[in-house]
ChimeraX commands (.cxc) that place a marker at each C-alpha (Angstrom):
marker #1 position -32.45,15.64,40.58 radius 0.5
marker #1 position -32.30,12.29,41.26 radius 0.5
marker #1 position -29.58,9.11,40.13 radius 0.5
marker #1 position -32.82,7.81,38.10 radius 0.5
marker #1 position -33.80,10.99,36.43 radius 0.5
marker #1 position -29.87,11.19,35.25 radius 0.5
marker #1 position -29.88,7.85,34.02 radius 0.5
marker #1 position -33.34,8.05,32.09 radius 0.5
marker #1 position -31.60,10.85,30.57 radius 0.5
marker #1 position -28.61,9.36,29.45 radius 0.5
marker #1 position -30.39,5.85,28.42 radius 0.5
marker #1 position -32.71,8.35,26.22 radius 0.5
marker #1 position -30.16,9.93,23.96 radius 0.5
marker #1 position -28.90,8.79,20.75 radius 0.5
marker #1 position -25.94,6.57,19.84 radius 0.5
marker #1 position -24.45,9.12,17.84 radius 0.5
marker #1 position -24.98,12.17,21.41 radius 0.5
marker #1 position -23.11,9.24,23.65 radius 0.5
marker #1 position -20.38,8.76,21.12 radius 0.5
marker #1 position -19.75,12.44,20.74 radius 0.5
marker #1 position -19.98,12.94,24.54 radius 0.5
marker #1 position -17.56,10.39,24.69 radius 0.5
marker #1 position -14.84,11.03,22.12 radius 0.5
marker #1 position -13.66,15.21,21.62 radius 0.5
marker #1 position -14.55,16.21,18.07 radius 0.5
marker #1 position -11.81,17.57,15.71 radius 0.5
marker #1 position -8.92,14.91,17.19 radius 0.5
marker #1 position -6.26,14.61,14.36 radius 0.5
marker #1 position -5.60,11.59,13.85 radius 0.5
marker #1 position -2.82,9.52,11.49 radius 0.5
marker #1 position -3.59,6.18,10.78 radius 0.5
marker #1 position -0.95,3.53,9.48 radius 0.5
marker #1 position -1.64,0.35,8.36 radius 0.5
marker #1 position -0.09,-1.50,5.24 radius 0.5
marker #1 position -3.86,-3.31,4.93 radius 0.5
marker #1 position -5.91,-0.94,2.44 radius 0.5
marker #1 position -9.14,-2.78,3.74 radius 0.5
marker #1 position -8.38,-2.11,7.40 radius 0.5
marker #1 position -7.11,1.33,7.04 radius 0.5
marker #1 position -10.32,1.82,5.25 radius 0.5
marker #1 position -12.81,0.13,7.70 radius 0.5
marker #1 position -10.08,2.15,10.76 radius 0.5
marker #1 position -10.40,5.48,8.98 radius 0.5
marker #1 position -14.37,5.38,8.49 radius 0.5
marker #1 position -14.58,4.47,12.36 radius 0.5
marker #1 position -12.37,7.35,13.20 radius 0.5
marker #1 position -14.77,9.82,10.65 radius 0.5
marker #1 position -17.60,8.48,12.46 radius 0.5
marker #1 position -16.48,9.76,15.50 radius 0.5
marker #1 position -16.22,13.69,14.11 radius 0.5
marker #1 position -12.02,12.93,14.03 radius 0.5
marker #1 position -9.85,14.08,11.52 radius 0.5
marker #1 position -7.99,11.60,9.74 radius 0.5
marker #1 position -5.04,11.04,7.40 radius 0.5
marker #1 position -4.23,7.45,6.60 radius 0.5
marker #1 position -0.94,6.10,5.29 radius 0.5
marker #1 position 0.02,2.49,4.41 radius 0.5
marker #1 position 4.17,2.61,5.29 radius 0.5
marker #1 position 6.11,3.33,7.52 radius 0.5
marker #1 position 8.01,5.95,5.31 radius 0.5
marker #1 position 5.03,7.72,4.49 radius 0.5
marker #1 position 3.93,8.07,8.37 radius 0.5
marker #1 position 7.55,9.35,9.13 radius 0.5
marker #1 position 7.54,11.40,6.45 radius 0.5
marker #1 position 4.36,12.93,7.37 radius 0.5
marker #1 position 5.40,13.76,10.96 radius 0.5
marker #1 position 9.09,15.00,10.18 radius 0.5
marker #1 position 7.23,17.54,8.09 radius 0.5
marker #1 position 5.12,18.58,10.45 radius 0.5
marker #1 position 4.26,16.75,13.30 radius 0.5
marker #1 position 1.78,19.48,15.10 radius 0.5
marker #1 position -0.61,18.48,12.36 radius 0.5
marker #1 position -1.80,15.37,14.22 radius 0.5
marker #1 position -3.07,14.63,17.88 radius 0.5
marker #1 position -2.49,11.36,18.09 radius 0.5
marker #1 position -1.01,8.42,15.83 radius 0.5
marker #1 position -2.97,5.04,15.39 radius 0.5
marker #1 position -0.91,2.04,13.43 radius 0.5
marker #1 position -0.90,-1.94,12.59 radius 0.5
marker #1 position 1.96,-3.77,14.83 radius 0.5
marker #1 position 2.49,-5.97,11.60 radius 0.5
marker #1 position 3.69,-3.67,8.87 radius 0.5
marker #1 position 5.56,-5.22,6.09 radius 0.5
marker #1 position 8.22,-2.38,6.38 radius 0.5
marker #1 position 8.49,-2.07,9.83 radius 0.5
marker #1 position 7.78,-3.97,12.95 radius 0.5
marker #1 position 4.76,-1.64,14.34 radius 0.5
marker #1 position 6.11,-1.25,17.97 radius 0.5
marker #1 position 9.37,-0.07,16.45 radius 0.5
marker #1 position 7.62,2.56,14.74 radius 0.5
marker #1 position 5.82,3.81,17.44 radius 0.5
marker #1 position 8.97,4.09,19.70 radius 0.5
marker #1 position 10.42,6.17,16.96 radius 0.5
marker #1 position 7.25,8.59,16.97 radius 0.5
marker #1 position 7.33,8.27,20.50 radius 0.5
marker #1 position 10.76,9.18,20.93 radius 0.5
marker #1 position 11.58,11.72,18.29 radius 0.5
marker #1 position 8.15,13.59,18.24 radius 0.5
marker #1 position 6.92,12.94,21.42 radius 0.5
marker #1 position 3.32,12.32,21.06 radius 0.5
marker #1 position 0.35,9.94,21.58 radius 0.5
marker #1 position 1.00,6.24,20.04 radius 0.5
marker #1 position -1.70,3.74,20.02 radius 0.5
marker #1 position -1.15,0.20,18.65 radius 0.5
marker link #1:1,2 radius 0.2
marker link #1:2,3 radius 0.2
marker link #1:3,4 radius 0.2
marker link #1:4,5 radius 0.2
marker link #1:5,6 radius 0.2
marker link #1:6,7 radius 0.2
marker link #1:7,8 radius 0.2
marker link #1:8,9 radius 0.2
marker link #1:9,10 radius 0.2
marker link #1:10,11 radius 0.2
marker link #1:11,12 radius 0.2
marker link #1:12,13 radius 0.2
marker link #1:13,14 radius 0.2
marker link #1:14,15 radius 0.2
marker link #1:15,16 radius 0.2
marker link #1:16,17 radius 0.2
marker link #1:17,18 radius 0.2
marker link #1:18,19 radius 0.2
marker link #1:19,20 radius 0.2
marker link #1:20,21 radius 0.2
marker link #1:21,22 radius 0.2
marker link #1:22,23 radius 0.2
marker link #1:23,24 radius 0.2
marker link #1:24,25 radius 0.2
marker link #1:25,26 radius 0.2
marker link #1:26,27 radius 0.2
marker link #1:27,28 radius 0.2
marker link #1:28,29 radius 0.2
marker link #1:29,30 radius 0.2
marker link #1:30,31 radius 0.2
marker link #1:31,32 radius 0.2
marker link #1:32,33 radius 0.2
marker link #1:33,34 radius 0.2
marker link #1:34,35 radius 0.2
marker link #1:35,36 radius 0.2
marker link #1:36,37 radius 0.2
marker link #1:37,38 radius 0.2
marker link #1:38,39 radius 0.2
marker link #1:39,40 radius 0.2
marker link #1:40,41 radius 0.2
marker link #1:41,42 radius 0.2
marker link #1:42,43 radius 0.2
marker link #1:43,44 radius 0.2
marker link #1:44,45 radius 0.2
marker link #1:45,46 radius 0.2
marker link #1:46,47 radius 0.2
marker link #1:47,48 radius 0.2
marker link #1:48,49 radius 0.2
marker link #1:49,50 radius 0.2
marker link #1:50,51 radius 0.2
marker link #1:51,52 radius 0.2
marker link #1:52,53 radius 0.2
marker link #1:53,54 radius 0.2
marker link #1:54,55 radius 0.2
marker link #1:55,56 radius 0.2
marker link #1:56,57 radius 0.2
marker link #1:57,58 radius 0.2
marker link #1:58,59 radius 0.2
marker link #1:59,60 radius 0.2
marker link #1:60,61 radius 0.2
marker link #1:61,62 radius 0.2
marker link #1:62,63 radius 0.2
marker link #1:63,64 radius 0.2
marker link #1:64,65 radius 0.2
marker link #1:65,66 radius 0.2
marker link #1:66,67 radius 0.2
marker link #1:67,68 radius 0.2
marker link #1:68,69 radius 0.2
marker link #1:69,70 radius 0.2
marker link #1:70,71 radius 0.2
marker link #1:71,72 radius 0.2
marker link #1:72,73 radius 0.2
marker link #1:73,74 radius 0.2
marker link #1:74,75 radius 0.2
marker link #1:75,76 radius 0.2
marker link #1:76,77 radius 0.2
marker link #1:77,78 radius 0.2
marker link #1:78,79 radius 0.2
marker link #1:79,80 radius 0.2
marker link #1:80,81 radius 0.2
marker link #1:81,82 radius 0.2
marker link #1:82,83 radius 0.2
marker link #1:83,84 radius 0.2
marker link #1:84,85 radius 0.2
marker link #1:85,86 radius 0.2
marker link #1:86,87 radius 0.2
marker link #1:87,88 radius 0.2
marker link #1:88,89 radius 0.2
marker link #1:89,90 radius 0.2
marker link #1:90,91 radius 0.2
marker link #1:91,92 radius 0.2
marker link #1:92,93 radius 0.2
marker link #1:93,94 radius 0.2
marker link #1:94,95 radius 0.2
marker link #1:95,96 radius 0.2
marker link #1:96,97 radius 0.2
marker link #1:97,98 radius 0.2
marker link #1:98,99 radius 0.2
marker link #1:99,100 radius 0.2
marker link #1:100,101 radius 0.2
marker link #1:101,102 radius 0.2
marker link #1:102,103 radius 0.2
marker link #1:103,104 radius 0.2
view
């Protein structure tokens, strides 16, 4: 097969085929954010992309959350400005006592 019968392929499928190609379906995600709107517009992004997602708005909610049970997320996804917490703070803490994905 040739480069150009690949890429005729790949140009031809749907936005929704690339984006699941793209991103692994399932992903368990926590979402923090002290902005209702953003967490809102963040967590209908995630959804969109087949991921699982739990959304808090504090820092002692998130932390909370993972003490609990911290297997039950792949990956956490916060603000850096949260009113209770500085977000790179609380992503060293995750970091650090659960040792798992942060993204900020």
């Amino acid at each position: 097969m040739t480069g150009s019968a690949c890429e005729a392929g790949e140009s031809s499928m749907s936005a929704t085929s690339a984006v699941r190609l793209q991103f692994p379906e399932g992903l368990r995600v926590l979402a923090v954010d002290d902005d209702q709107t953003c967490l809102h517009i963040v967590g209908r992004m995630l959804e969109r992309c087949m991921y699982q997602v739990t959304k808090c708005r504090n820092r002692k909610e998130a932390l909370s959350l993972l003490r609990e049970d911290s297997s039950r997320f792949d990956i956490v996804l916060s603000d850096l400005h949260l009113s209770d917490i500085n977000g790179l703070k609380l992503l060293e803490i995750i970091a650090f006592e659960m040792d798992m994905p942060v993204v900020a």
